[in-house]
C-alpha positions as CSV (number, residue, x, y, z in Angstrom):
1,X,-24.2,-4.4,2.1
2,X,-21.7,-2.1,3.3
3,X,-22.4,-2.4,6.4
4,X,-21.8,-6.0,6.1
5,X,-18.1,-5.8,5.0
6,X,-17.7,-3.3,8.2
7,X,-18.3,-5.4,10.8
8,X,-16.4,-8.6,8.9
9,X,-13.4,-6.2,8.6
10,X,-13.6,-5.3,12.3
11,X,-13.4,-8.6,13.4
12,X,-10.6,-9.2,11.1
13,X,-8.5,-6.5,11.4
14,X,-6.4,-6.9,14.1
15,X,-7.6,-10.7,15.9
16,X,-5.7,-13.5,15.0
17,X,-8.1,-16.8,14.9
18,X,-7.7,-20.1,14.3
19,X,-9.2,-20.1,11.1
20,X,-7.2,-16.9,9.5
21,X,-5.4,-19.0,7.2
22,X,-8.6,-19.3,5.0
23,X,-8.2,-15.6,4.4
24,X,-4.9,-16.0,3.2
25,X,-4.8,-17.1,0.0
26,X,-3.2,-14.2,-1.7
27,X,-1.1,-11.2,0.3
28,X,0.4,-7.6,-0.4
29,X,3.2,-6.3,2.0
30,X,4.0,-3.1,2.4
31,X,6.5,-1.4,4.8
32,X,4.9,1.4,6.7
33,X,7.5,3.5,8.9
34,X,7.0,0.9,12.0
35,X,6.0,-2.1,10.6
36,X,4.6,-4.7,7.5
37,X,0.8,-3.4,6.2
38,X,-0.4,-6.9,4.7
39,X,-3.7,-7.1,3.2
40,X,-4.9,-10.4,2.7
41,X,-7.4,-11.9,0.5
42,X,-9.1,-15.6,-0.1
43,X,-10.6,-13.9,-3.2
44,X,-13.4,-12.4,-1.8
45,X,-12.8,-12.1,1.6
46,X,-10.6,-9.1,2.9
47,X,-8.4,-8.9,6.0
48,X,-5.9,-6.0,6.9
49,X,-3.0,-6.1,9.8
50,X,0.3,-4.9,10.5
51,X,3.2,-7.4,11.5
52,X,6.4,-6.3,13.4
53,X,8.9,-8.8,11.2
54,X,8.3,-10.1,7.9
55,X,8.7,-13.4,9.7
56,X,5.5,-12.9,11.4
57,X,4.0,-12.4,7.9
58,X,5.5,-15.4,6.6
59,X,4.2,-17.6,10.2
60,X,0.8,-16.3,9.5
61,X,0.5,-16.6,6.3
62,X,2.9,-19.1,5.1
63,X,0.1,-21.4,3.5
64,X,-1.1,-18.5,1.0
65,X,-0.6,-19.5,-2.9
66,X,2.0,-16.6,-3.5
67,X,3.0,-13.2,-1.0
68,X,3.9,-9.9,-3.0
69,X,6.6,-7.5,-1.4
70,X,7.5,-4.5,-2.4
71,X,11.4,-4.6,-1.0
72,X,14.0,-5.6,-3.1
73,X,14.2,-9.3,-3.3
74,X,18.1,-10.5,-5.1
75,X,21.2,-8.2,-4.7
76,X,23.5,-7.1,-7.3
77,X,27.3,-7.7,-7.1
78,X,28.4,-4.9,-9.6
79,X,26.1,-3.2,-11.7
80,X,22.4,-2.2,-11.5
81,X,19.5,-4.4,-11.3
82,X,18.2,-5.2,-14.7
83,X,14.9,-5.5,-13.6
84,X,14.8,-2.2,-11.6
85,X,16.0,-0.6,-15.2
86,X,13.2,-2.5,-16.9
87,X,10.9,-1.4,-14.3
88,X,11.7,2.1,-15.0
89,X,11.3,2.1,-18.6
90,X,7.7,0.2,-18.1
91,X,6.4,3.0,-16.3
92,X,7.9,5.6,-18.9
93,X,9.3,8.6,-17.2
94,X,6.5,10.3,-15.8
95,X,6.4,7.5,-13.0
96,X,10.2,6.1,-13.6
97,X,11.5,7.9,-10.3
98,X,8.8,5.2,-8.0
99,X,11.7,2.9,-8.6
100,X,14.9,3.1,-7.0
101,X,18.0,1.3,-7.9
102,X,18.5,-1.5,-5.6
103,X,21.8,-1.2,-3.3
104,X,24.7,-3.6,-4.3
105,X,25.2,-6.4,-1.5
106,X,27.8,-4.9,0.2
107,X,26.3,-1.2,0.5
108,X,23.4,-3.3,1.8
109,X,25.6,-4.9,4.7
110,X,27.4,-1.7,5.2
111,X,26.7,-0.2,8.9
112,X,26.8,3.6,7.9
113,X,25.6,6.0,5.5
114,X,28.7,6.7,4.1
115,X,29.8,3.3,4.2
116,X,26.6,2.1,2.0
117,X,27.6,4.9,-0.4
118,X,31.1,4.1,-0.3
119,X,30.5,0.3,-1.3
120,X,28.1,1.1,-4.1
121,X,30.6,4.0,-5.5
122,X,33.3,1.0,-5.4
123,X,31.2,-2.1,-7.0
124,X,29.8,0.3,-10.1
125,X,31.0,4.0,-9.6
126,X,27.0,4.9,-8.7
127,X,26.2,6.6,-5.3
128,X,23.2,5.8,-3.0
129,X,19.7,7.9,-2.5
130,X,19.0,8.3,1.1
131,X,15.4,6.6,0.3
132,X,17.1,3.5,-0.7
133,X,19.5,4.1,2.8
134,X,16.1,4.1,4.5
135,X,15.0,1.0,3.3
136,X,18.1,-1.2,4.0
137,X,16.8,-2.1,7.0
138,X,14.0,-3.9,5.5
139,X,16.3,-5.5,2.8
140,X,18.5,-6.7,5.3
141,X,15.6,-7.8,6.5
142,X,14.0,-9.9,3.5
143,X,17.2,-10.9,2.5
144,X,18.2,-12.4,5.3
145,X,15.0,-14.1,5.7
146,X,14.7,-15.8,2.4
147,X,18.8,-17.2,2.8
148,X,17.5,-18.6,5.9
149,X,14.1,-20.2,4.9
150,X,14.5,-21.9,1.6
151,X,11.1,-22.9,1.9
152,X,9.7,-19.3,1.5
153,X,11.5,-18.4,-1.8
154,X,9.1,-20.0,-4.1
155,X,5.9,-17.7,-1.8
156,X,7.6,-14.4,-0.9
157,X,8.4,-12.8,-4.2
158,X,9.0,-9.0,-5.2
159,X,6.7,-6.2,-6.7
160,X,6.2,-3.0,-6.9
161,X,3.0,-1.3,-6.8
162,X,3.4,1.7,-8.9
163,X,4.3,-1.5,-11.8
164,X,1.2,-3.5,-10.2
165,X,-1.4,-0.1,-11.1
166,X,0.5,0.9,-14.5
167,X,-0.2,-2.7,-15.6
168,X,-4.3,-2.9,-14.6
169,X,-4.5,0.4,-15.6
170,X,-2.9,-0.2,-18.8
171,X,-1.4,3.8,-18.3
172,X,0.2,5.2,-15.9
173,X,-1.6,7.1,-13.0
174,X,-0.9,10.8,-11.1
175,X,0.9,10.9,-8.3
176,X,0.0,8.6,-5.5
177,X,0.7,12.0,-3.0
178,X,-2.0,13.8,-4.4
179,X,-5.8,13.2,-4.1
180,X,-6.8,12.5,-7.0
181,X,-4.2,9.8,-7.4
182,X,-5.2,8.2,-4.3
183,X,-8.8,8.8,-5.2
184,X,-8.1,7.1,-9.3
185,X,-5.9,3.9,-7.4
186,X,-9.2,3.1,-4.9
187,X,-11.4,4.0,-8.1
188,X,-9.2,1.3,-10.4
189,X,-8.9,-1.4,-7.6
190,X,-12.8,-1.8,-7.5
191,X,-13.1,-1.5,-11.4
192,X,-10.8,-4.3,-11.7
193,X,-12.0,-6.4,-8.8
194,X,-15.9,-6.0,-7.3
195,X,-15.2,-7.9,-4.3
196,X,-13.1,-4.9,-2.7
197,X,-15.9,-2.3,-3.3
198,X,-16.2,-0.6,0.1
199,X,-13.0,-2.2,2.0
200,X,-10.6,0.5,1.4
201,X,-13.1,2.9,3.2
202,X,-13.3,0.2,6.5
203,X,-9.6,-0.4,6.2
204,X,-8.8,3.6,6.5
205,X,-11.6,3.7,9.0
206,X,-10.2,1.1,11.4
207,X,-6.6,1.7,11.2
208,X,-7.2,5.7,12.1
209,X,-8.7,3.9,15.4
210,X,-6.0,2.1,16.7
211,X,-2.8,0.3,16.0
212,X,-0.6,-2.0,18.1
213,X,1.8,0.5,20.3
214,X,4.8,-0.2,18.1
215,X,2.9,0.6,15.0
216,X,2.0,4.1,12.9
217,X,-1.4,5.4,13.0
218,X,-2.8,5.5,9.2
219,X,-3.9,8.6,8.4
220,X,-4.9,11.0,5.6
221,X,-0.8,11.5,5.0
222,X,-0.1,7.9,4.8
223,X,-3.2,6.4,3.2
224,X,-0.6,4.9,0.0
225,X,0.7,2.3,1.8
226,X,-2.6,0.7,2.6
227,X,-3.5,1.4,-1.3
228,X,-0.3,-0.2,-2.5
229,X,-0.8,-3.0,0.1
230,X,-3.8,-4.0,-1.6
231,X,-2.8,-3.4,-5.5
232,X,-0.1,-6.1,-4.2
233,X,-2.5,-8.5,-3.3
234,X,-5.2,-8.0,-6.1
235,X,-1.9,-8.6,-8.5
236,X,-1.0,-12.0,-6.3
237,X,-4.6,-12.8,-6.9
238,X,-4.8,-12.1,-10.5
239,X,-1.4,-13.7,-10.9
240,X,-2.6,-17.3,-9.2
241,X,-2.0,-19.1,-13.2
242,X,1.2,-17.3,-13.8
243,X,2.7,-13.8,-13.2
244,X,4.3,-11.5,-15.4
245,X,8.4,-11.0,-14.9
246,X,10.3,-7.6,-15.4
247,X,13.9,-9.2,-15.4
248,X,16.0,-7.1,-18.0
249,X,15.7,-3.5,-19.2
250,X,17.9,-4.4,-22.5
251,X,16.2,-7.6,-23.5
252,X,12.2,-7.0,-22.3
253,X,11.7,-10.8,-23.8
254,X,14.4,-12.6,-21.4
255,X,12.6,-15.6,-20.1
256,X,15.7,-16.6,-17.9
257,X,15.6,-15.2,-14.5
258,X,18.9,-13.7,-13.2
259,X,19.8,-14.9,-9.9
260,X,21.9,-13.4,-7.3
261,X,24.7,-15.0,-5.1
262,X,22.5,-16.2,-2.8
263,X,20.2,-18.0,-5.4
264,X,17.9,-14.9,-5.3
265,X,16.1,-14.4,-8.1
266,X,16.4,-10.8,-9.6
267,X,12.8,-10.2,-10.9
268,X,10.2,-7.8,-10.4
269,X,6.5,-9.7,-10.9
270,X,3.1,-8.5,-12.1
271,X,-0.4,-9.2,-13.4
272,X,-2.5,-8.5,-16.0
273,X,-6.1,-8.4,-15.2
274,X,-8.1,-11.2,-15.3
């Protein structure tokens, strides 16, 4: 059997056919240092690549029923995120620091370090982590993307896997940098879902062989992004009749989603199993 779900993967992996979009019904993206990890899934069927822009994702997967990010999607003005507060205090504070508080607009279009810290000092007196500097890129990124292509906004929506695992797991799990916390997250995705029994294994397996030249080698350092890649898209696949919302640390029952200037909606989403 296992052997089966090999040599599906390997012709998967990488090759884009005609007839991917069947595959795509339900995607988790992750960045990974030099590029977008998406696993894909038609519900039983598995796929795995990496994609230079999140454009690319969106070209090749644009027909798929909803696409999971884990990037900040909606940009404050003034004050924190409600839903990165909420996010926090769902994870309880074992796990709370996984979440970072999303950079205000104009930290995010700053060009500089000290410039981004500068902005977000001025809009609510709060400085900025270098791991959120690191990701403005990628927010940029998103950001841009979703102003640009309405049509995308109602697909691409924001996650976070650390939420995505507390939630199936119904408690929070160890450290994701540590063995056994990568070893309990593979464990719990093929509790919660038997089709994926033996594809984390292939995907590790395959992506140590070879990436495009612009893109990281996966390794035994970096094996949580592939992890988190595929928590996202189990959640988009369990989340197919309706998803959960994180929008507001102070009112946990707000149905109303904040948006940003843009129209963005200010939401972190996840799923329940099935």
């Amino acid at each position: 059997m296992l052997g089966n779900v090999e040599r599906r993967l390997k012709d998967s992996i990488y090759i884009h056919t005609s007839d991917s979009n069947s595959m795509t019904s339900y995607v988790g993206v992750d960045w990974a240092s030099r590029g977008w990890l998406t696993v894909a899934t038609d519900g039983d069927e598995w796929s795995a690549r990496m994609y230079p822009s999140i454009h690319s994702v969106w070209f090749e997967h644009k027909d798929a029923e909803s696409i999971l990010v884990d990037i900040p999607i909606g940009l404050p003005e003034s004050e924190r995120r409600g839903c990165d507060g909420g996010a926090k205090e769902f994870l309880g504070p074992e796990r709370a620091r996984s979440v970072f508080w999303t950079p205000c607009r104009d930290a995010v279009e700053a060009d500089t370090y000290d410039d981004a810290k500068q902005a977000n000092l001025d809009a609510r007196d709060d400085s900025l982590s270098s791991q959120a500097w690191g990701l403005i890129p990628r927010i940029q990124e998103v950001d841009r993307f979703l102003r640009d292509t309405t049509e995308a906004q109602d697909t691409i929506l924001e996650s976070h896997p650390e939420v995505c695992f507390k939630a199936l797991a119904e408690e929070s799990l160890s450290s994701k940098h540590v063995d056994d916390g990568l070893y309990a997250r593979q464990e719990l995705l093929e509790e919660v879902d038997e089709s994926i029994e033996g594809v984390y294994d292939s995907f590790v397996e395959e992506f140590i062989k070879g990436q495009p030249s612009w893109a990281r080698r996966i390794g035994t350092s970096n094996r949580d992004d592939l992890l988190d890649a595929m928590v996202l898209a189990i959640t988009a696949k369990f989340g197919d009749n309706g998803f959960e919302r994180i929008l507001d640390q102070t009112n946990m029952n707000a149905t109303s989603i904040p948006k940003d200037k843009e129209n963005l909606p200010m939401q972190i989403v996840y799923a329940e199993t099935e």
